[in-house]
Structure formats: C-alpha cells, structure tokens
N, C-alpha and C positions, 0 to 999 in steps of 0.2 A: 562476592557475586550478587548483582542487584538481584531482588525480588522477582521485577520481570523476567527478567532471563531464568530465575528458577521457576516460575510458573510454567516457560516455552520447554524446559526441560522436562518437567514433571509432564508436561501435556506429551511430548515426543515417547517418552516409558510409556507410559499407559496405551498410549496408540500402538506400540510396536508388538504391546503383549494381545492387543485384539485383532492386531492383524492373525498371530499364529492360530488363533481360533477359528479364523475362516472353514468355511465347507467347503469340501471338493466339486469343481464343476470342471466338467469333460471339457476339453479342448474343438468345438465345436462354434459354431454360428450360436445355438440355441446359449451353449454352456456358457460362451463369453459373454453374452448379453446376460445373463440370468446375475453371473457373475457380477458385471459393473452395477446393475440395477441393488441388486442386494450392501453391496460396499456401502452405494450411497445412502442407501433407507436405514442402515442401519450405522452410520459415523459423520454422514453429513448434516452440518450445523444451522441451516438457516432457511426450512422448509416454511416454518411460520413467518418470518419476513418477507421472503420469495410467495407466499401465497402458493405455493404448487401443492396439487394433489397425486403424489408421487405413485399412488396404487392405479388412479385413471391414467398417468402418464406410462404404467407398466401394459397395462389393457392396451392401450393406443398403438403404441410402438411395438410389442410385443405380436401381435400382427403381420410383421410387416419383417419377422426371422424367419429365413426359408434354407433348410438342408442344404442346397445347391448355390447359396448367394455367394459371389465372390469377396475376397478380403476388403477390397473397396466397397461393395456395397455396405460390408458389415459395418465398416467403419462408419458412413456417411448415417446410418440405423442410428448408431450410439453419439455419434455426434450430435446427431438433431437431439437424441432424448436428455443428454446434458445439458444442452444450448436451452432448456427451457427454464433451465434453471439463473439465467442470465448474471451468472457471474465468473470475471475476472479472474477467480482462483481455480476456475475449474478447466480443468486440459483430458484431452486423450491423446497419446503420444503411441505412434506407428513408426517403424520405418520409413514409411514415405509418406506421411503427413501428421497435422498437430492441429487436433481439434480446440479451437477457442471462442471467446465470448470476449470480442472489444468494443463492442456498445458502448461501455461504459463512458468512455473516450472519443470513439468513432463521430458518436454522433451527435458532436459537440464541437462548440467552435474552439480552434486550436489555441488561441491566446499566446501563442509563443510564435517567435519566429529567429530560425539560427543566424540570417544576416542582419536582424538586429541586436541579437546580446554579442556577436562579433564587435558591432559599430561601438557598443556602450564597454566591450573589455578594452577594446583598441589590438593593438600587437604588443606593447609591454607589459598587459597583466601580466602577475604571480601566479605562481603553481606548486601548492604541496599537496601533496598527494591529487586525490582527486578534486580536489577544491582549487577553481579558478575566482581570484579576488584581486580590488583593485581601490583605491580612493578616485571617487569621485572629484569633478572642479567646485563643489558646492561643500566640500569636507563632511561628505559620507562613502563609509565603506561600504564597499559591495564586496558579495560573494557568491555563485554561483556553483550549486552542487547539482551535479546532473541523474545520480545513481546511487544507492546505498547499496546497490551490489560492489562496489568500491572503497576500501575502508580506509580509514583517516585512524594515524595515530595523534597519543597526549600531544605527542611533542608538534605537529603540524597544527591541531588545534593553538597550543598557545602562543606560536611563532604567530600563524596568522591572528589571531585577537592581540597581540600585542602591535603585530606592524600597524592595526586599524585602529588601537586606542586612542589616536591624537585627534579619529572622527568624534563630529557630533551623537551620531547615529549611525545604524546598520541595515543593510538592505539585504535580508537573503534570498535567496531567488531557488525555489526546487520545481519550478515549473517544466513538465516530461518528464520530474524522476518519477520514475513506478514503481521504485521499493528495490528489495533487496533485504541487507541485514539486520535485523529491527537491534539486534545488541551496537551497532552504529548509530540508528537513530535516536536511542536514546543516550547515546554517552555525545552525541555534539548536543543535544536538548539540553545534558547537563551541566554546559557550561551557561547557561542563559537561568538559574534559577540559583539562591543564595541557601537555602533552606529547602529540606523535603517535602515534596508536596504530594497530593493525592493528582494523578492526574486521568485514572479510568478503572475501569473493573474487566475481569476474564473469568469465563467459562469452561470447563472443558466436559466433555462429553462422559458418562459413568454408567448408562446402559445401551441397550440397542434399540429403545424408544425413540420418538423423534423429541421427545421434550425432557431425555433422562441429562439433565446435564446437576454440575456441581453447584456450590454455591455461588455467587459471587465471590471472587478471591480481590482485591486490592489491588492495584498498580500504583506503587509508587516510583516518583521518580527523585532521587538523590543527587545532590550537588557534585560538579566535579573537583577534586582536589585539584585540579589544574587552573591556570586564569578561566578568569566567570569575567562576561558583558553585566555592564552596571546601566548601560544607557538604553533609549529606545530602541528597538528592534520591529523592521514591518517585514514580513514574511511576503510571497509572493505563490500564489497557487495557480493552478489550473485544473483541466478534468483528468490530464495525465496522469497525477499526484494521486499514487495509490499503494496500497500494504503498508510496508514500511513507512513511505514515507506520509498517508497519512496518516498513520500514528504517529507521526514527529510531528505533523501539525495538530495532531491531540493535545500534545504534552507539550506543542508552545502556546496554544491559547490558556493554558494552567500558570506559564509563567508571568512576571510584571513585566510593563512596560515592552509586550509584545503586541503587534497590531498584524491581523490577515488581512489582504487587500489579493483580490483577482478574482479568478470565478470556483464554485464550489470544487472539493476534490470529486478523484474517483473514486472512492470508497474501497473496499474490499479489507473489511475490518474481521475476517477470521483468517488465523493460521492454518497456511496449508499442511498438506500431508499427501502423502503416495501411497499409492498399492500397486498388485501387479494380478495384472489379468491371465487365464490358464495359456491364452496363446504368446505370453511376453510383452504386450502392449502393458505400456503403464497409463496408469491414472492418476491424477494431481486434483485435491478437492479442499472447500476449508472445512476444518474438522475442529477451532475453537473458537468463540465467536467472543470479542473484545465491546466493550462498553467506552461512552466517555464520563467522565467524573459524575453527570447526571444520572448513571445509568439509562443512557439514550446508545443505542446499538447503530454504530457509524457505518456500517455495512455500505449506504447508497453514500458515504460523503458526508464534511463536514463544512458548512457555509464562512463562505467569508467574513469579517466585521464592515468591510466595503468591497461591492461586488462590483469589477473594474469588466470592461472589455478591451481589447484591442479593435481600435477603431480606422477605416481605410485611408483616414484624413492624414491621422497620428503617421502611420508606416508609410504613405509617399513620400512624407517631411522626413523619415529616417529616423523618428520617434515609437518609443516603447510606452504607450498609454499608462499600461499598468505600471512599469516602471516610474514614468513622469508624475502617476499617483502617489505613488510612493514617497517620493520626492517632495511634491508639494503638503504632504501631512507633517511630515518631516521638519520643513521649513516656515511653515505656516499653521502651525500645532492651535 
C-alpha cells in the first residue's frame, strides 16, 4: 500500500473518531446552524489561506437565524455562510438542493471544447477503461482521461502504453477532469517515473484549533511495476482540473521529461470529508490540506510551465490551440 494512500487512511480514522465527539445541537434553525458553523471552526483546514474570519462570519450570519424561517430559507443562511469560504470542496447537501462553490472554474475561460477533442479522437479511437487514446499523423500518442471518479486497471495501463510505444511522445489531455479517486491518480502518475520520488507533503488536522494540525508527513510517489513511459510526455490542463486530478498534476511536474502546457488548475488541494447535520443534511469540507514538493499549499492551483489559451481563430479552423501547443514543443523541442 503506497504511502499516500496510508496517509488518506490514517487521515479518514482520526476524522471518523472526532466526528463521534461532536456536541448535541437540537434539531432546529438555530441548532443546525450553530451545528455546521462549529464542524467547520473546529475541522476545517484552510482558514488561514482563505483569509476568513470565521467568528465575524458567525456574528454576521448568525443574525439572520429566526425560529420561524423555512427549510429553504435555512438552507440559503448556511449556504451563503459556507460560500465565503470559496471553495470547491465545500457542499451542503439537502433533499432539494446542493449548496456549492464553482468559482473556481466558473469564472474562468473554458479552454476545452467537446467538438473539438471529438475532431482530434476521430471515430476509431481506443477505449480501455476510461481512457480514450489514439496515435496521432505526426507519431504521437494521445490520451484523454476525462474523470478519476473512473478507475483504470494495471492491465489497461500497459495495453494502452504499449499500443503508444512506437510514438515519439505523449499527449495527456485531463482537461474538465475534477478529480475523483486520488489512489487512481497516483497509480497512472506511476507509470511515468522510473524511481521514487518525493512529490508533496500532507497534513492532517490533531486539534480543534484552527492551526492545530500534524507535522508535515512526505508524499511519496513509487514506480509502477507495470510498463513505465521512458519518453516526453506534455500534460494538458485547465481551471476544470481539480482534487484529484490536480494532485496528478503535482506528482507529474515531479516526474522527468514531463511538460504542463494550458491554463493553471483549479486547485482544491485538501481531502474532503462529511458530517451530518441534527436535521440529516450533510456536509462535505476539506479537513487535510496537501503541500507540493516545495511545501507550497496548491489549494488555489498549480501553474503551467506554458500558459496556452484556446483562441477564436484556432476553433473556427477546427483546431485545439492547446493541443497544437503541444504538438509544436513536441516537434520542435
């Protein structure tokens, strides 16, 4: 069992035993709010990044809880008092609605377009598992992962790295995945490095302070005994490119002979986790906050080595800017 995955694990125990400590709050307006507000102050990870001051933002909101408010109203309360904390891990989940933070993405030019990775797979791409891949006319492979919520076995990894060995080079494409199973993202990472390498650090939380966390723990990432790429590889991002799968693009700017080319990710560099509210709504927050090899905290994203757009010019002609960047570093090294 890699490292990682024992850190996500150790992190999952410890949270599940401070969940059972929680205090009893009545099943009210007041109690449910008093409820989410406290989860947060006391397991959420990234107060000092986010700059929020979670006691003025109790003050504020706190206001605005009335005996008489409907479920909707409640909801819309704790939605806004989340949403200040602008991030992508954080949900409130009702029966008839899902409070979220897509900023991250939203407000950001899309870089991706599905009638153009159609034009550049054709109709006879390959398909193992989740991975749509194909060779190029220029003899580079492409590959296209759309979701680490989709998992990929050994054996689809080395069928597809073997059918693309005869390429020059590798084009992965994760642009729109938002993550998913980080034990996925780092076992396709480890076909792309020969040796163990250090590729970040993690945290996890050890009191109810906002700065009580552990020490730095290591992330390493270890080779896979299945076929390994020996040649260049350019990776392809956008703002989509979050959780998971930007930790995959953590742990491939660690590896050789990889190149980032598109626009920065969306960040959302702590592990989530759930609780549950006195009324049954749940709550979804990140409760361990992930480093990269610098100990730099990838939270808002991590930048490309060339920062590509999609251009109006490129997509009339039925070209993929970022792609064709790709391509020309490729070619023209």
């Amino acid at each position: 069992m890699s490292k990682i995955y024992k850190l996500f694990l150790f992190l999952t125990v410890c949270l599940c035993f401070s969940c059972v400590e929680e205090d009893e709050f009545a099943d009210n307006p007041k109690g449910n709010f008093e409820a989410l507000w406290k989860i947060f102050d006391e397991h959420y990870c990234f107060f000092s990044e986010k700059g929020v001051d979670w006691n003025e933002v109790h003050q504020r909101y706190a206001r605005q809880i009335d005996a008489e408010m409907t479920e909707g109203q409640l909801f819309q309360v704790m939605a806004n008092m989340i949403g200040e904390l602008r991030d992508g891990h954080v949900n409130l989940y009702s029966s008839f609605d899902l409070a979220r933070y897509w900023s991250w993405h939203e407000d950001y030019p899309s870089n991706f377009s599905d009638s153009l990775l159609n034009r550049y797979l054709g109709t006879d791409y390959k398909i193992a598992s989740s991975l749509k891949y194909r060779k190029l006319d220029d003899n580079i492979g492409y590959i296209y992962y759309g979701s680490f919520q989709s998992g990929i076995g050994g054996g689809n990894l080395d069928d597809v790295l073997l059918y693309l060995a005869p390429c020059r080079a590798l084009i992965l494409d994760i642009r729109d995945n938002s993550g998913g199973n980080l034990q996925t993202a780092e076992k396709l990472a480890a076909r792309f490095t020969n040796e163990e390498i250090l590729v970040g650090y993690m945290q996890h939380k050890t009191g109810r302070g906002h700065n009580d966390f552990s020490k730095m723990e290591e992330q390493r990432l270890k080779p896979s005994s299945g076929l390994r790429w020996q040649k260049p590889v350019v990776v392809l991002t956008n703002r989509q490119v979050f959780s998971a799968a930007n930790e995959f693009v953590k742990y491939m700017k660690c590896c050789p002979n990889v190149t980032v080319v598109g626009d920065q990710t969306g960040g959302g560099a702590g592990l989530p986790f759930t609780s549950e509210l006195p009324n049954g709504w749940t709550v979804r927050f990140s409760a361990c906050p992930m480093y990269d090899r610098n100990r730099q905290c990838t939270e808002d994203g991590i930048s490309p080595d060339y920062r590509v757009d999609l251009t109006d010019e490129d997509f009339r002609r039925g070209q993929d800017t970022i792609i064709e960047y790709a391509r020309h570093l490729i070619n023209e090294p």
